[in-house]
N, C-alpha and C positions, 0 to 999 in steps of 0.2 A: 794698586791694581784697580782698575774699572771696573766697577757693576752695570751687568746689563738687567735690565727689566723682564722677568719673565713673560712667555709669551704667552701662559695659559693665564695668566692673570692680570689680563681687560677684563673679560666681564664676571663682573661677582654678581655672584646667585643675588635673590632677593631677599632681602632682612626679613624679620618676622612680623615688623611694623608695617609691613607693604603687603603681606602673604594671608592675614586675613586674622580672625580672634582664634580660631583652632591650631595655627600655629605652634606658639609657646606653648600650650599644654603636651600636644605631639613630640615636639621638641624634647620638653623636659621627661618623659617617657620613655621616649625611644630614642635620645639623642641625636637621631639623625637628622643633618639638614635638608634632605632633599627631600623626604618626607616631607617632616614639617610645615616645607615650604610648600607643597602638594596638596595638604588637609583639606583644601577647601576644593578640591576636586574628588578627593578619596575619600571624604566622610559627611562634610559639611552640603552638598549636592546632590549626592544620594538621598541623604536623609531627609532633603527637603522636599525630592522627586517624592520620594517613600509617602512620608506626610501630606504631601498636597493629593497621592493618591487615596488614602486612608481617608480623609475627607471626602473626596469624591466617592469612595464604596458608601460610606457611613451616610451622607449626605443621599445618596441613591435608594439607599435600604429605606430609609426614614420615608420619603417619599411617597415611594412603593408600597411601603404600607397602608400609608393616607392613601392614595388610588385604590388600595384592597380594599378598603374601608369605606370606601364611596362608593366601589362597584360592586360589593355583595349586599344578599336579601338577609336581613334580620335572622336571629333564630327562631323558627316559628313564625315567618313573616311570612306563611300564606296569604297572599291577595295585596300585600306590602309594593312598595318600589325601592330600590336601590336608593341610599340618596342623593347620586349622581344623576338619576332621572329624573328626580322632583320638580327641576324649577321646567324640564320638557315635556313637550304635550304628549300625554299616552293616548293614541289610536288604537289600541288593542278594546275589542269590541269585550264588556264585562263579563257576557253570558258564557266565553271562553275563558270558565273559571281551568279547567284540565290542562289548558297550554297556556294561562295567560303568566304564570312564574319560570317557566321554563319560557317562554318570549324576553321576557324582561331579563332573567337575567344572563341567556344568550347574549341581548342587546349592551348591556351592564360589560360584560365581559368584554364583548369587540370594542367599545369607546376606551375601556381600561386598556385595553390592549395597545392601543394607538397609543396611549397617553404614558404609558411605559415606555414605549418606547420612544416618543420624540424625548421623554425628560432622559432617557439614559444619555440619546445623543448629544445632547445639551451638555450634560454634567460631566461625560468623559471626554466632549469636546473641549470641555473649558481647561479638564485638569491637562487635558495635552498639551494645549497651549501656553500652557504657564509653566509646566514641565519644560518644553521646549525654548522657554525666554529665558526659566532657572541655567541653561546650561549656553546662553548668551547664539542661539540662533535666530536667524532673523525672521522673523513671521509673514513679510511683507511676499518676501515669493511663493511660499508654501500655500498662503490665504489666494493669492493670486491663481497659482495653479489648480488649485482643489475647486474655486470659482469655475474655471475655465472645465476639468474633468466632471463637474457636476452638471455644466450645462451642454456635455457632450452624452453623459449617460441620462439626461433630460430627454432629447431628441433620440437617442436610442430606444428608449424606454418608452414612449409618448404611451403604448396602453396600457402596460401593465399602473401607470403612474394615474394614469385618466380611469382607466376600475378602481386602482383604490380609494383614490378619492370621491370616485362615485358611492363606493362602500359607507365610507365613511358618512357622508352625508346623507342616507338613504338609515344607516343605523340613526344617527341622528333627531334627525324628521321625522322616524318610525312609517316611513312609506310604505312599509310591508312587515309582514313576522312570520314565524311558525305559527302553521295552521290557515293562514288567509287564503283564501281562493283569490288567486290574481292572474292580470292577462299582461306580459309584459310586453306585448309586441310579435316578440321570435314563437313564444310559446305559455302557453293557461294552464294553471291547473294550479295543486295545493301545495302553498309554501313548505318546503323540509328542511331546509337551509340556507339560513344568511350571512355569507362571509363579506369578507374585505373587499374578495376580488369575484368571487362567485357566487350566484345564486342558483341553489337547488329547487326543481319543482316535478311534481309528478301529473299528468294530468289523467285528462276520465280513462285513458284505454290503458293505465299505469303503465305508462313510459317515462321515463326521468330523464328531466332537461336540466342543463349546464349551462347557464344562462351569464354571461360575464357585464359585470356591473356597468363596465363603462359602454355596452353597447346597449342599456335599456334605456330610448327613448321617453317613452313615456310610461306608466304605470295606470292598471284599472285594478280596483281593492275593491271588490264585492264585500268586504268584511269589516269597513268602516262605519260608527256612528248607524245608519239606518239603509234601509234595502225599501224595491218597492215590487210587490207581485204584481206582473201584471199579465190578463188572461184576453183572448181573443178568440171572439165567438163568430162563426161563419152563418150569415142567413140569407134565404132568398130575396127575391125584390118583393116578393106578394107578403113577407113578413110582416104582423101588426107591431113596427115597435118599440108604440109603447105599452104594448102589454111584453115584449120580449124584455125589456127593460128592467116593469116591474117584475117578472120573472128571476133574471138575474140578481134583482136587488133581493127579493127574497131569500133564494136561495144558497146567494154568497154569503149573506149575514147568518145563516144558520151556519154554515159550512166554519166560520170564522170563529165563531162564540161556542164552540163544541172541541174538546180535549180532542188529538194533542197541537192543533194549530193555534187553540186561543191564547197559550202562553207564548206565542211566538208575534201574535198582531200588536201594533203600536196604534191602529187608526180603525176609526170604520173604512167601511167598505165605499168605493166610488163607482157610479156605473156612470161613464165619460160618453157614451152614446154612441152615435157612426162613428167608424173612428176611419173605413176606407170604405170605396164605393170602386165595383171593379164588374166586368161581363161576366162573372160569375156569381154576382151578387155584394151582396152588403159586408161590411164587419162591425160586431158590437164591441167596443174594447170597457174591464171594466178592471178594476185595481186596487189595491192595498198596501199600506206602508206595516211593514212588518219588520224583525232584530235580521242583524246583518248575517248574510248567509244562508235564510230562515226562508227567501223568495222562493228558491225551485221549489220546496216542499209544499208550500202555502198554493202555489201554482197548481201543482199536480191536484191536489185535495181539491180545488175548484173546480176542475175541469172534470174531474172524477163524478163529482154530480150533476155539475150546470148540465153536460152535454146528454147525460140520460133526460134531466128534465126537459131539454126544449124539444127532444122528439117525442116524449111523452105528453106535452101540451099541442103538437099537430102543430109548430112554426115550421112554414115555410124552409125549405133546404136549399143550399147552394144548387145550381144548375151546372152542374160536373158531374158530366159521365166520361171518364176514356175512355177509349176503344183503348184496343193491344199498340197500336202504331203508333198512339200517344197524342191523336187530336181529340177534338172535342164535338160530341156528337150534339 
């Protein structure tokens, strides 16, 4: 009698030799061959997903630490920096002992901040993709497409992506902090807050502005390095002056050398001479290099005496009278 050839038996499974090293141990275990033949799907590939993620947490924590550790102040590290800001120039003006730790480490925090997070995307980008090559997908279209949605939410995004980057580098640079008096452009007044993408400001009639990073053109810091007072005295044409001169030079130099403006002066005093010529008469301009932010005060104090003295020594007055209708008589 003829034998026919079973028809379930073309294709045999795949031996254990072919199926991977977790095989025969499965095998001898569980006896089963389609397991067996499996393992390297059902344990061996998890486990390696598992592991390479385990690294990538472990690998992330460690990190993050070292960033904690670079961006915080010492204990007891009043007047200290970070020492992720050491090797950058601090522009926070000294005399701002009350803001200058809570500046810093504001600043400390938002650099950390950033740097937390590009190293997260880095290290859970990497273990994706090795996850994803452990289970034989191809990278080539995903990398391509994530290319292409990246530089579609690029042009989506064009401000939010241009503030933060303006953040970033403005934390950087230290262009501004808590506490500075600065003019940004849109609006002046005293720093309260420097984010990413925001900065907070209140100015003289306390009003709070929301000033977005990527639209500050330029920046004025009244509170960097040194300031300079300067004062503008109004006198007639018939004025002697240089006795108005020596006038001023006397009396600013008292003004300056007397509590509580002489801890604020860095310079003598300069009396710079006309400084404008106009139908109403002359102007004397005269000035002071003083600590940053220290000018308005230094200003007011000057004027607070120069101007009782020059009417007390009989100079010559500006030729201005209004009428009500606002000409000039």
């Amino acid at each position: 009698m003829e034998s026919f050839p079973s028809q379930t038996g073309d294709t045999q499974p795949p031996t254990c030799s072919e199926a991977g090293a977790w095989c025969q141990q499965v095998l001898d275990i569980t006896g089963n061959e389609w397991l067996a033949t499996s393992a390297g799907w059902l344990i061996a590939k998890p486990i390696t997903i598992i592991l390479i993620f385990v690294v990538a947490i472990i690998l992330r924590a460690v990190l993050k630490r070292l960033i904690n550790k670079l961006t915080t102040l010492p204990e007891n590290g009043r007047g200290k920096m970070p020492p992720l800001l050491k090797p950058m120039k601090d522009k926070a003006p000294s005399q701002m002992s009350a803001q200058l730790d809570e500046r810093r480490r504001q600043r400390a925090r938002t650099i950390g901040s950033v740097l937390k997070s590009i190293m997260s995307f880095i290290v859970f980008g990497f273990a994706i993709l090795i996850a994803l090559g452990e289970v034989g997908i191809d990278m080539a279209p995903i990398i391509t497409s994530a290319g292409v949605i990246g530089v579609a939410l690029g042009f989506g995004a064009q401000a939010i992506v241009k503030d933060f980057l303006s953040g970033v580098f403005m934390m950087v640079e230290d262009q501004y902090g808590v506490g500075d008096w600065a003019d940004l452009g849109e609006a002046a007044g005293t720093i309260e807050a420097v984010g990413l993408r925001v900065t907070t400001l209140r100015d003289l009639n306390g009003t709070v502005w929301y000033v977005r990073n990527g639209e500050v053109i330029r920046v004025g810091n009244y509170n960097q390095d040194f300031a300079f007072a300067v004062v503008d005295i109004p006198l007639g044409y018939r004025a002697d002056v240089e006795h108005a001169t020596q006038l001023l030079r006397d009396v600013g130099t008292k003004v300056i050398s007397e509590p509580p403006i002489a801890g604020e002066v860095l310079g003598p005093l300069n009396v710079l001479g006309v400084q404008t010529v106009s139908v109403e008469g002359i102007t004397l301009r005269l000035m002071v290099k003083t600590m940053p932010g220290s000018q308005w005060a230094t200003e007011r104090a000057l004027r607070a005496e120069i101007m009782p003295a020059v009417e007390s020594a009989g100079l010559d007055q500006p030729l201005v009278n209004l009428l009500p209708n606002g000409s000039t008589q």
